[in-house]
C-alpha positions as CSV (number, residue, x, y, z in Angstrom):
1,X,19.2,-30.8,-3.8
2,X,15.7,-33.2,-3.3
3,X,14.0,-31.8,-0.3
4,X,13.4,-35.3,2.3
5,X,9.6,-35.4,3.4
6,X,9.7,-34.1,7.0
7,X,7.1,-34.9,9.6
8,X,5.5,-32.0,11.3
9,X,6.4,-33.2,14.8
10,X,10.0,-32.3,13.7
11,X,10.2,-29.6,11.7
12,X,13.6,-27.5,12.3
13,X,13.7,-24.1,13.9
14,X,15.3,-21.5,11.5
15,X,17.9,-19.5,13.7
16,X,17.4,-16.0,13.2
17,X,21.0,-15.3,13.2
18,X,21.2,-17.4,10.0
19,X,18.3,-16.3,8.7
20,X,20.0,-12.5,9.0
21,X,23.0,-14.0,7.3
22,X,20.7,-15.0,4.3
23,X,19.2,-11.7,4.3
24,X,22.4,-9.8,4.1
25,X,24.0,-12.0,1.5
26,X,20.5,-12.1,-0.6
27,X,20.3,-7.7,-0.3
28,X,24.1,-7.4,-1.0
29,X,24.9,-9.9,-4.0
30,X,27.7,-10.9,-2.1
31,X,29.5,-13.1,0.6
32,X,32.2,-11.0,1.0
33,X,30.0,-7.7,1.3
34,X,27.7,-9.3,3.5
35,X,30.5,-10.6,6.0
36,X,31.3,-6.8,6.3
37,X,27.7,-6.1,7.7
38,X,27.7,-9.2,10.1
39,X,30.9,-8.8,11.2
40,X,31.9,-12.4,10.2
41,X,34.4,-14.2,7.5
42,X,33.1,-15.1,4.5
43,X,34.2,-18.6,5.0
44,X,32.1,-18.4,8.3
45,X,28.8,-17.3,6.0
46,X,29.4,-19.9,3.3
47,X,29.3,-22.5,6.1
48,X,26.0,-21.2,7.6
49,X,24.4,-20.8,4.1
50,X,25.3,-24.2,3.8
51,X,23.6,-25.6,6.9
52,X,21.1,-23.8,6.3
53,X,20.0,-25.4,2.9
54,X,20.9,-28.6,4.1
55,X,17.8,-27.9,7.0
56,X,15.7,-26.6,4.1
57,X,16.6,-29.3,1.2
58,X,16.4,-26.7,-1.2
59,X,19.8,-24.4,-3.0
60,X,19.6,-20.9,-2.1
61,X,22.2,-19.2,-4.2
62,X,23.2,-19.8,-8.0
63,X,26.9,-18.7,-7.4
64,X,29.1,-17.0,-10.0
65,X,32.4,-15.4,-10.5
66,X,31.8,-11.8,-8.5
67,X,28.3,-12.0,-7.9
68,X,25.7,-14.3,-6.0
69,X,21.8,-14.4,-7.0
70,X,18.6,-16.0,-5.3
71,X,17.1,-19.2,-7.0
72,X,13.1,-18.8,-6.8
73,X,13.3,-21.1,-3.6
74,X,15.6,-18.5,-2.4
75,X,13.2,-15.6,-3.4
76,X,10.6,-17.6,-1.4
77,X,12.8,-17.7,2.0
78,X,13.8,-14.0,1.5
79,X,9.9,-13.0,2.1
80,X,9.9,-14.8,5.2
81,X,13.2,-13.9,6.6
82,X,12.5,-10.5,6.3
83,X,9.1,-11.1,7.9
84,X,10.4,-13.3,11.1
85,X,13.5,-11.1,11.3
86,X,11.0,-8.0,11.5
87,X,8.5,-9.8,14.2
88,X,11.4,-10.7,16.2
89,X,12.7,-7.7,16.5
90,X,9.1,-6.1,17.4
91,X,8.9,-8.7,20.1
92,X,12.4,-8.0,21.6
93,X,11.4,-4.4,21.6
94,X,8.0,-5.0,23.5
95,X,10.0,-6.1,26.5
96,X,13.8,-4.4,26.4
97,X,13.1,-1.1,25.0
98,X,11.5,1.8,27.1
99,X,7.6,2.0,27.1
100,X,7.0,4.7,25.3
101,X,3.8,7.2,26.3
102,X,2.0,10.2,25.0
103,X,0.5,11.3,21.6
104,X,1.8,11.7,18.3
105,X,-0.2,14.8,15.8
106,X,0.5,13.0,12.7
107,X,-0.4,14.6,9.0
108,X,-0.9,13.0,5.7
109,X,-2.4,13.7,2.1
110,X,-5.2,11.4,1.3
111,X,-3.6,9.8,-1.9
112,X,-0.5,8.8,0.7
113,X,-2.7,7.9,3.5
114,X,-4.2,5.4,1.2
115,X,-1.1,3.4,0.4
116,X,1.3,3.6,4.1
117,X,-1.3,4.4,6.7
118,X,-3.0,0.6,7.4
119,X,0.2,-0.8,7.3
120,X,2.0,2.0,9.3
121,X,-0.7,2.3,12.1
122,X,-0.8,-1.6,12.6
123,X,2.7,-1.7,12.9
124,X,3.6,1.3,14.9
125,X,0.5,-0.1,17.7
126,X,2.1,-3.4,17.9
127,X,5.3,-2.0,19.3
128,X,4.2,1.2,20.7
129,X,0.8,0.4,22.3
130,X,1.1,3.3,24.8
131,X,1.1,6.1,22.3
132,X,-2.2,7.7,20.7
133,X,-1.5,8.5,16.9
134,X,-4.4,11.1,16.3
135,X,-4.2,11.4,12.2
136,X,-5.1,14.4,10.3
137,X,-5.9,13.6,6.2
138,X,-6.0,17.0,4.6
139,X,-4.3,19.2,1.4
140,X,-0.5,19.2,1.7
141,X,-0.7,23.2,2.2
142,X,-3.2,22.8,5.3
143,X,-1.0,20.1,6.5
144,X,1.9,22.7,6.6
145,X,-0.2,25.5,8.3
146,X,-1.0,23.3,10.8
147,X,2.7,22.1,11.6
148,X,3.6,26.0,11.3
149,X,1.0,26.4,14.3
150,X,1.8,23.6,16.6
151,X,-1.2,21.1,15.4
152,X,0.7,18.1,14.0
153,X,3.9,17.2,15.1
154,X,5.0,15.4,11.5
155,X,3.5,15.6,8.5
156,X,4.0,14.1,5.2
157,X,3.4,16.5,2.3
158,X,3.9,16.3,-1.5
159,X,6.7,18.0,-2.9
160,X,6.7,21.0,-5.3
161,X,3.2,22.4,-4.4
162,X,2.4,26.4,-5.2
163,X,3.9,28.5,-2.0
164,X,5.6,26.0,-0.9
165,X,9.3,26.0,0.6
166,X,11.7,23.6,-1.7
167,X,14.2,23.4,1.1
168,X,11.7,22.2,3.7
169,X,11.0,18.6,5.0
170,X,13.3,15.3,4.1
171,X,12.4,13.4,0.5
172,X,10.9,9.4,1.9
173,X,10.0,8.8,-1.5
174,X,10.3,9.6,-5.3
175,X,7.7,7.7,-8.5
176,X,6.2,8.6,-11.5
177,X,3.4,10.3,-12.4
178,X,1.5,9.0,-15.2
179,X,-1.7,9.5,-17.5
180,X,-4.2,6.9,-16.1
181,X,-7.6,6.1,-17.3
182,X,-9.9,3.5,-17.6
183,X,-8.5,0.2,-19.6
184,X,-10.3,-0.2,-22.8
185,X,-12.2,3.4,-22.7
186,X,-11.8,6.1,-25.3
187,X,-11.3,8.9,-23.1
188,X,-7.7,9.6,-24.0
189,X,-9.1,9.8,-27.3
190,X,-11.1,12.9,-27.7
191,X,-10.2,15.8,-28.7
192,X,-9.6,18.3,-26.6
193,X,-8.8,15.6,-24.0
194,X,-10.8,15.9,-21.2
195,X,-8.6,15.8,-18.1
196,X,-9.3,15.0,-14.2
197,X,-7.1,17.1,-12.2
198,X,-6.2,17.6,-8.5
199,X,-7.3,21.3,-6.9
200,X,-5.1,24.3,-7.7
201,X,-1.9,24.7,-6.3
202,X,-1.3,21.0,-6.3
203,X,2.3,19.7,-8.3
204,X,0.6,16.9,-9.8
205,X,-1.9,19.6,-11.4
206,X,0.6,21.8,-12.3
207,X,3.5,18.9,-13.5
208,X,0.1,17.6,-15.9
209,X,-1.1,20.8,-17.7
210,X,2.8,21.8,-18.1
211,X,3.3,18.3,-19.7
212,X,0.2,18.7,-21.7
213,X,1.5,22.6,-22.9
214,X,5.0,21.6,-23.9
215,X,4.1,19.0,-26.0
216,X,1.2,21.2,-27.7
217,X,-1.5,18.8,-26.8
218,X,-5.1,20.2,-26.6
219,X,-7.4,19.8,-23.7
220,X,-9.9,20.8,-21.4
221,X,-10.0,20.6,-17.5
222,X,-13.2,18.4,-17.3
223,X,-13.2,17.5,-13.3
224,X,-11.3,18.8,-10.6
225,X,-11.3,17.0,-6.8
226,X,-8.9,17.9,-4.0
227,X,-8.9,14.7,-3.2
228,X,-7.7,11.7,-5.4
229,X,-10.6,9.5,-5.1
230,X,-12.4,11.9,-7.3
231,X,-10.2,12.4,-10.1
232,X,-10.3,8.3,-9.8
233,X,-14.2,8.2,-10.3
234,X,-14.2,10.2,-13.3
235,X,-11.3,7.8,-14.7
236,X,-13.5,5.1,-13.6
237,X,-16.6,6.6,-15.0
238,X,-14.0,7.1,-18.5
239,X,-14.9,11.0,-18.5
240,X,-11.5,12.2,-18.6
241,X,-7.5,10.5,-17.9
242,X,-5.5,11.9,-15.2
243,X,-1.5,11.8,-13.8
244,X,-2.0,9.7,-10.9
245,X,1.2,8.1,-9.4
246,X,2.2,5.1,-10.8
247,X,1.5,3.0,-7.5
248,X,-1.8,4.0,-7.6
249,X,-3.0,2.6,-10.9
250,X,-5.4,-0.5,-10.3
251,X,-7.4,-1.9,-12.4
252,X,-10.3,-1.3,-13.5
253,X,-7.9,1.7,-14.4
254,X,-4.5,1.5,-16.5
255,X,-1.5,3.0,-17.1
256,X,-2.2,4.9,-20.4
257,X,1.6,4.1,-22.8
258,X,2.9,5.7,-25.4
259,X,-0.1,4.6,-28.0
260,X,-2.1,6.8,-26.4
261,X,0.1,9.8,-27.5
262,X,0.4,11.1,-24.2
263,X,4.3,12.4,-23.0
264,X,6.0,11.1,-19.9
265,X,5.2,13.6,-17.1
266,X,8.0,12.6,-14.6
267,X,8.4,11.8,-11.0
268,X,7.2,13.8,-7.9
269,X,8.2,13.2,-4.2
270,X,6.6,12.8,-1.1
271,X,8.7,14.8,2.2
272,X,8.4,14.4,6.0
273,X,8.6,17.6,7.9
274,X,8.6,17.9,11.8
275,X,8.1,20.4,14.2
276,X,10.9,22.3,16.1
277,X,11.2,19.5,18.7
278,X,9.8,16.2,18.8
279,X,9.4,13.8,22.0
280,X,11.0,10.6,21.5
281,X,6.6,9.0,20.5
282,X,7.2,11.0,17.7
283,X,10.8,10.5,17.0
284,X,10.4,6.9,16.8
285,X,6.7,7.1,14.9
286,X,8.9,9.2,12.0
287,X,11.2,5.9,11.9
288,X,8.5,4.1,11.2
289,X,7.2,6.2,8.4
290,X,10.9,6.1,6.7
291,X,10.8,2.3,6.9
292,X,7.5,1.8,5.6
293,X,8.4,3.8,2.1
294,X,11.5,1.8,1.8
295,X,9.2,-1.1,1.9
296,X,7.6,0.4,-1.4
297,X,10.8,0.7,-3.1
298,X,11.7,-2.7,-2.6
299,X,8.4,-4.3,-3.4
């Protein structure tokens, strides 16, 4: 299909139920699948698909036997459906849903903050402008102290940590840990290997020194920081490698492979816990957190 040169004075409007028909069809590999979500034929989808790259000059869908999959201009229009689908339905909410009022105690580990909070915050305000989000960064134990005592109503917290309860909180998301360090140093290279480590009591301290004793590797514990920016510096500085999740990992760091000699650690999870009762602020603020994580796992 050869897209027509159109002049900006008339440039289509992409309907967003379309554009929710696209989505569905793109997430589920399948017409017939995706009629099931929209409540439609599958004959009624093809025909909208087929308007739709009409307006757009462009072929969406390579389609085979049993399965559908997006060309890259149809990789390209999936980024921006999601996106418009997403404003709109912040913008409906502004206006149709209830105001909502009052302040949310919210808790988070620096290393998660990092990654969800920007995003999460910006969001959450743009919907939700009535509600104060006080936010509380702090070791994943503190975190659920303070929850235990009426200080936060929801925390995140990293799974697996020494005390903790294993049958507490609801998993948002799972990734590896990995041995980091800086790309082209020669830390992972002496012997004993010097190691930057979270504080005691932390998983990711205890899932790296287990790791590190199975597979009868020698080391010494040459830094330890409760928080991750400091086992990062010493990466940084190459004075030691580290397990750092794998989302984390930016250059001028690298994810250290199996030249290094260093054995897979394995993945760790990140839980939300609540308090006893939460008002519907904090309710809705715990959707949000849910829905930003599944972000991650699709990007």
């Amino acid at each position: 299909m050869s897209q027509q040169p159109v002049s900006p004075t008339t440039l289509p409007l992409l309907d967003n139920d379309v554009l929710r028909t696209f989505v569905a069809i793109a997430e589920s590999g399948s017409f017939t699948r995706a009629a099931q979500q929209v409540f439609r034929t599958p004959s009624a989808l093809s025909m909208q698909i087929k308007r739709l790259e009409e307006t757009l000059g462009q072929t969406l869908f390579v389609r085979e036997a049993r399965h559908v999959r997006l060309t890259p201009q149809g990789e390209v229009l999936l980024s921006f459906g999601r996106r418009l689908l997403k404003l709109n339905e912040e913008a409906v909410s502004q206006f149709l849903a209830p105001t909502l009022e009052g302040k949310v105690r919210f808790g988070t580990p620096d290393d998660v903050g990092t990654r969800i909070l920007p995003g999460l915050l910006a969001q959450f305000a743009r919907s939700h402008p009535g509600v104060q989000v006080d936010v509380v960064v702090d070791r994943s134990a503190s975190l659920i102290d303070q929850l235990d005592n009426d200080e936060l109503d929801l925390t995140l917290v990293t799974a697996g940590n020494q005390g903790q309860d294993p049958t507490r909180g609801e998993v948002v998301h799972t990734e590896p840990l990995v041995w980091a360090g800086r790309e082209g140093g020669i830390a992972a290279q002496r012997a004993p290997l010097p190691v930057s480590l979270a504080a005691p009591g932390c998983c990711w301290r205890a899932m790296a020194l287990e790791t590190l004793d199975n597979a009868g590797i020698g080391y010494r514990v040459a830094y330890t920081s409760i928080h991750c920016a400091g086992q990062e510096a010493a990466m940084v500085a190459d004075l030691a490698v580290s397990a750092f999740p794998a989302s984390m990992v930016k250059p001028p760091l690298t994810r250290l492979g199996a030249e290094s000699g260093l054995p897979p650690i394995g993945d760790y999870q990140i839980l939300l816990l609540r308090r006893g009762s939460l008002g519907s602020a904090s309710e809705t603020l715990a959707g949000y957190v849910k829905e930003m994580f599944e972000g991650l796992r699709r990007y």
